[in-house]
Legacy VTK file of the C-alpha trace (Angstrom):
# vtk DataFile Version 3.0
C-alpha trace
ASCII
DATASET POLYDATA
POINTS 308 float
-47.251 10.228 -6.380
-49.381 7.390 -7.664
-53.386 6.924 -7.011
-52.139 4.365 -4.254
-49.979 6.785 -2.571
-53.196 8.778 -2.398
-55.614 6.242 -0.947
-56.835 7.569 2.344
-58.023 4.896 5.265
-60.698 6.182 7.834
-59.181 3.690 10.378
-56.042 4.499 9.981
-55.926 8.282 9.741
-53.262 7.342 6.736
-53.526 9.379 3.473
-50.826 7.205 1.129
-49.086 3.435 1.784
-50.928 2.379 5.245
-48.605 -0.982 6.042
-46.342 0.729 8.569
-46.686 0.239 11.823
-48.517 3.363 14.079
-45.700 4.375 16.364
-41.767 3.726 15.424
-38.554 4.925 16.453
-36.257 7.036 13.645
-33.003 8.300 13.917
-32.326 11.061 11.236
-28.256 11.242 12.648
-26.489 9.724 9.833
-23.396 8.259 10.690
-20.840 6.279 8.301
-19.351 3.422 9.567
-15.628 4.411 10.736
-12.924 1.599 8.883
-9.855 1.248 9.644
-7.237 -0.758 7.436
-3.726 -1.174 8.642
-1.478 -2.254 6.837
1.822 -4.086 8.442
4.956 -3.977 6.814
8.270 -3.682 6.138
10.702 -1.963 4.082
12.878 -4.622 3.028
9.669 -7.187 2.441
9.649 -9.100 -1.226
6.381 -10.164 -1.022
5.224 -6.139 -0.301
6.330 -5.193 -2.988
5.043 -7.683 -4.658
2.078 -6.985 -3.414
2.106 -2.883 -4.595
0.183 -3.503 -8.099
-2.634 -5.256 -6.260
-2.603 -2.721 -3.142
-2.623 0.517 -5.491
-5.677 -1.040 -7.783
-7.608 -1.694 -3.820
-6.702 1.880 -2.238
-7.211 3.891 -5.375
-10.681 2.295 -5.884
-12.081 1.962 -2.242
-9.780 3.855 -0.326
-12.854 5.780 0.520
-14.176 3.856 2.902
-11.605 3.439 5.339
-8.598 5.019 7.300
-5.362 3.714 5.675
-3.041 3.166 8.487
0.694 2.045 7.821
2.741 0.055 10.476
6.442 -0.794 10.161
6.842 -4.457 11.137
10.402 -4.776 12.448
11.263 -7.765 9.944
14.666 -7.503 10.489
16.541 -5.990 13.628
19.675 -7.542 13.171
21.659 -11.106 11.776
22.124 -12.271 15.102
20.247 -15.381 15.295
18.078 -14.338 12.109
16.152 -17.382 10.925
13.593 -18.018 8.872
12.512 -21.341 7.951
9.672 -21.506 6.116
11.775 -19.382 3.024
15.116 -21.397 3.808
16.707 -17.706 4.904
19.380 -18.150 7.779
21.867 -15.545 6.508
21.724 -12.501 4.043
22.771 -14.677 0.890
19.556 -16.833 1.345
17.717 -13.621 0.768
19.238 -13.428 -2.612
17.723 -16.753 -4.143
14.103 -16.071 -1.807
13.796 -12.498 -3.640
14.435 -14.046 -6.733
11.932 -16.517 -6.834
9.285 -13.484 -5.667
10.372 -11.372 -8.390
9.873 -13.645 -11.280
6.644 -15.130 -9.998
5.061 -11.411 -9.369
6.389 -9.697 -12.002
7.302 -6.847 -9.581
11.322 -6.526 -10.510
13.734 -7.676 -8.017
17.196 -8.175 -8.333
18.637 -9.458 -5.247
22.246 -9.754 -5.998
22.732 -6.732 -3.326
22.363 -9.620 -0.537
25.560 -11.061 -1.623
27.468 -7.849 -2.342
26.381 -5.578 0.301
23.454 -6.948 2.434
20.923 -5.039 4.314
22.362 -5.546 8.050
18.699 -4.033 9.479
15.198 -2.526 8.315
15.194 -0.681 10.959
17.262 2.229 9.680
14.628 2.658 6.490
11.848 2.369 9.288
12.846 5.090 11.515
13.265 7.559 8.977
9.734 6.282 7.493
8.314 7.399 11.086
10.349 10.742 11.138
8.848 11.618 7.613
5.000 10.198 9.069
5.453 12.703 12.274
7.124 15.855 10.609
5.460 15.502 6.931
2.384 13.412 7.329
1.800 12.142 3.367
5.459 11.802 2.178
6.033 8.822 4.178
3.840 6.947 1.137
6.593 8.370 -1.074
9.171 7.810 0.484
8.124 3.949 1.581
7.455 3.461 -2.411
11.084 5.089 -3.621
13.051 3.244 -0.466
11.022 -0.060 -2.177
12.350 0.986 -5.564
16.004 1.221 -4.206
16.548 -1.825 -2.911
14.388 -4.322 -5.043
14.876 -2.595 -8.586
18.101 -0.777 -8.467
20.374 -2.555 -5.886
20.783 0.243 -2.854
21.451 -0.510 0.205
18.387 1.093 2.285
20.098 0.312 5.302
22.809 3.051 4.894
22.269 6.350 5.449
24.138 8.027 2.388
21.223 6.092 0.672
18.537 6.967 2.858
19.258 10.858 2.407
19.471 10.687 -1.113
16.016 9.156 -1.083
14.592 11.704 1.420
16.274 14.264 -0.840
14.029 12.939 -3.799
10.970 13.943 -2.048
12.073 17.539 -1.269
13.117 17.636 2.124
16.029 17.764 4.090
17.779 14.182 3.576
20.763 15.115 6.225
18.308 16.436 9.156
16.081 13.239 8.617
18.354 11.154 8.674
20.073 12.552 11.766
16.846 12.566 13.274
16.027 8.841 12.862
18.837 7.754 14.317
18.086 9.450 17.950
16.193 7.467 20.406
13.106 9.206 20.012
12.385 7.634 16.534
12.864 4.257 17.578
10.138 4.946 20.749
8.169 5.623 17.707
9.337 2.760 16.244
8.293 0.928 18.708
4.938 2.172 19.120
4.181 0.779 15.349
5.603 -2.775 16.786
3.244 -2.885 19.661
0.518 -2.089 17.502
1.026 -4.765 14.786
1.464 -7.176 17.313
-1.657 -6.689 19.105
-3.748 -7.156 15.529
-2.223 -10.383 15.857
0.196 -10.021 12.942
3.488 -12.364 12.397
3.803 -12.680 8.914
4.342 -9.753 5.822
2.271 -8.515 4.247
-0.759 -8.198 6.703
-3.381 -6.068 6.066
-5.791 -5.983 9.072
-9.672 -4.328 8.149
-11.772 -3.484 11.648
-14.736 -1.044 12.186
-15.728 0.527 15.310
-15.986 -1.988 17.278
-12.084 -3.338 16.337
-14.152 -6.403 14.903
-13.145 -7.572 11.145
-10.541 -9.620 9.524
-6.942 -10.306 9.097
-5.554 -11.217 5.135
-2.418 -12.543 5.675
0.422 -12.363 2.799
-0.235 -10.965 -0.831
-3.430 -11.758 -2.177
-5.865 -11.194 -4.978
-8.120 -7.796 -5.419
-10.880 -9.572 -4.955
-9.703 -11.049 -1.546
-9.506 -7.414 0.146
-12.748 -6.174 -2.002
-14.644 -9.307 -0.515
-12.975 -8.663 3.188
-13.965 -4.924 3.338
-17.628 -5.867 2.051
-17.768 -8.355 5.143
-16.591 -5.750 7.469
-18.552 -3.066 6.064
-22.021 -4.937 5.823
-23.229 -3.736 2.299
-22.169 -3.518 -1.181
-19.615 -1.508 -2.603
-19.285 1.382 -4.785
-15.838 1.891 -6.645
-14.433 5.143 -7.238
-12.973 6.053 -10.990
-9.271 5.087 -11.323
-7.458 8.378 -12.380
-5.723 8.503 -15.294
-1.940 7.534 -16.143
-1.299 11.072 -17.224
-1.880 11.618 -13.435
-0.276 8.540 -11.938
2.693 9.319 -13.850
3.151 13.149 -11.927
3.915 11.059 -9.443
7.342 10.817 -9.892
8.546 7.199 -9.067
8.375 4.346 -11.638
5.589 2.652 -12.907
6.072 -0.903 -14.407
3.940 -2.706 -16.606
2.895 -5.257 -14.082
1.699 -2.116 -11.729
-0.277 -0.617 -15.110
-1.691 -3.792 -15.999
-2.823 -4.291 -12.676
-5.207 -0.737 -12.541
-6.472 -0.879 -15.987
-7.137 -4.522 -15.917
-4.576 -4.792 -19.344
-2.741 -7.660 -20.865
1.247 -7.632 -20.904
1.096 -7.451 -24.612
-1.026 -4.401 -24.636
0.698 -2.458 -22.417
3.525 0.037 -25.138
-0.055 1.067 -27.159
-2.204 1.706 -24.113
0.852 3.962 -22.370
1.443 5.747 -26.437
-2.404 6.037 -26.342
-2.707 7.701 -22.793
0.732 10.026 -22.780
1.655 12.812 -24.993
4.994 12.090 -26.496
8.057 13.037 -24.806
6.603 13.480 -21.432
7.484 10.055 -20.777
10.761 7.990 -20.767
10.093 4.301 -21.170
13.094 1.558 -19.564
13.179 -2.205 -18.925
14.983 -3.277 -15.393
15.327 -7.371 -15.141
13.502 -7.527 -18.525
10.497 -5.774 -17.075
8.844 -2.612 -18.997
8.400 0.775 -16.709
7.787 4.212 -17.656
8.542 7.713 -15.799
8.186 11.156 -16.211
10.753 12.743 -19.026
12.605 14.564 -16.863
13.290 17.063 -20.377
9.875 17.362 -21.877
10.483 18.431 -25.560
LINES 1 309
308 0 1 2 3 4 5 6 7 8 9 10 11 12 13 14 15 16 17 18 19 20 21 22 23 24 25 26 27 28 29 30 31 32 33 34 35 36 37 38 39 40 41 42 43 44 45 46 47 48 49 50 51 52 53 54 55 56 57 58 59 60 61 62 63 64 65 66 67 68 69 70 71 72 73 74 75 76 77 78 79 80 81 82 83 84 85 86 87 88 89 90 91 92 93 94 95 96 97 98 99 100 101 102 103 104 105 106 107 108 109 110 111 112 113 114 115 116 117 118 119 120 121 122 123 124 125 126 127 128 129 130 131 132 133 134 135 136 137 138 139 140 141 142 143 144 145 146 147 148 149 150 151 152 153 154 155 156 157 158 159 160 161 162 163 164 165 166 167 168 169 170 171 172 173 174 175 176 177 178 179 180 181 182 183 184 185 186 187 188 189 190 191 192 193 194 195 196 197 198 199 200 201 202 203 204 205 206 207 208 209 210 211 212 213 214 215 216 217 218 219 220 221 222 223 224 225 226 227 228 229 230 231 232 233 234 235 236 237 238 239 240 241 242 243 244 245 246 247 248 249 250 251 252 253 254 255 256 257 258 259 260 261 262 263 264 265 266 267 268 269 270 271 272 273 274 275 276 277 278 279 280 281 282 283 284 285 286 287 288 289 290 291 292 293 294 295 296 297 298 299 300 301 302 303 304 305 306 307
């Protein structure tokens, strides 16, 4: 302590700093503000998986200080008297050109050509079995959510068909067939249903919406993708104080993962340049634990699957 600190004031009765007041009322229960991010989507949404790189960085670095809560959107139940005007998109061909245009603008690979061949007739199919795999194996839904994402935008699959859709669920170790089977009953779609009722009382018409609220459901709505700094500056607001990043874990670890990650997604978390990507990923990986691919002219890694 310092001579001030020792100071003692007759008057007061105060041995140390005397400027507080006599009497005041303390509360030694420390409670942390309760945050709660959802996060409405859809499986079959360009511009969410667009947004991944950005949404990856903002979990992985402040996921700590909120809930992360997922809600399936319904963006498409069906063609019948589909439109949307504001991206042109009146039939499943229109998709084609729209996904395009997000691909090459986000870097995120997306082929589209599948909306001319075979077209996606609902996301509703890929959204059930996203809620079977939340209420039976709470954590793989993530997974699953990221490989169904992979499917359709990257390599083509239809997502809407359930051959597909148990060949994913198969990826993640479980039981593809029961899934499946078990998404199409009426029970998943209550639950289906639940996740609509919810996103549309935060308001939410538009994907991707991420919705931050405390305690008292008070906070803000960020409306379509948008920058790191966006979400890092709406959390702050919500939360009332500054902000304390965690690490971001290695890519020897992000690559155990399993799925794909492509350069866009890398350059993203370790804030590197296109160009520096092939010596950062030789730098980080031992070799042959890693295969390295291009899709639509866009660099990815993934694990070897036949580590030397």
């Amino acid at each position: 302590m310092s001579n001030e600190s020792m100071m003692c004031d007759l008057e007061t009765g105060v041995c140390g700093v005397n400027e507080e007041e006599a009497m005041q009322e303390i509360n030694l229960n420390h409670v942390e503000k309760r945050i709660t991010l959802y996060y409405a989507t859809d499986p079959i949404c360009s511009h969410c998986w667009a947004l991944e790189p950005v949404l990856h960085r903002f979990v992985e670095e402040y996921g700590h200080y909120f809930t992360l809560q997922v809600k399936m959107g319904g963006l498409l139940a069906n063609w019948n008297g589909f439109s949307d005007g504001a991206n042109g998109i009146q039939k499943p061909s229109d998709v084609a050109e729209h996904c395009k245009e997000v691909g090459e603008h986000s870097r995120m690979p997306i082929d589209g050509s599948l909306w001319h061949d075979n077209p996606i007739l609902s996301s509703y199919p890929p959204s059930r079995v996203f809620k079977v795999i939340q209420s039976t194996h709470p954590g793989k839904e993530h997974d699953f959510l990221r490989r169904a994402r992979e499917a359709v935008f990257a390599f083509n699959r239809n997502i809407g068909e359930d051959d597909v859709l148990t060949d994913i669920v198969n990826q993640l170790g479980l039981n593809g067939k029961e899934v499946v089977e078990a998404a199409a009953q009426q029970s998943a779609q209550e639950l289906l249903e639940e996740d609509f009722e919810r996103v549309a009382s935060l308001g939410v018409r538009g994907f991707p919406s991420i919705v931050i609220v405390n305690e008292e459901n008070q906070g803000l709505k960020i409306v379509g993708a948008r920058s790191l700094e966006t979400y890092v500056q709406a959390l702050q607001q919500v939360l009332g104080g500054d902000l304390k990043p965690k690490p971001i874990t290695s890519l020897e670890q992000k690559i155990d993962k399993g799925h794909l990650l492509f350069s866009r997604e890398m350059e993203v978390m370790y804030n590197l340049e296109k160009t520096d990507i092939e010596s950062y990923v030789k730098s980080e990986l031992a070799e042959h634990t890693y295969r390295m691919g291009h899709i639509l002219n866009e660099m990815y890694i993934e694990m070897s699957l036949d580590p030397v």
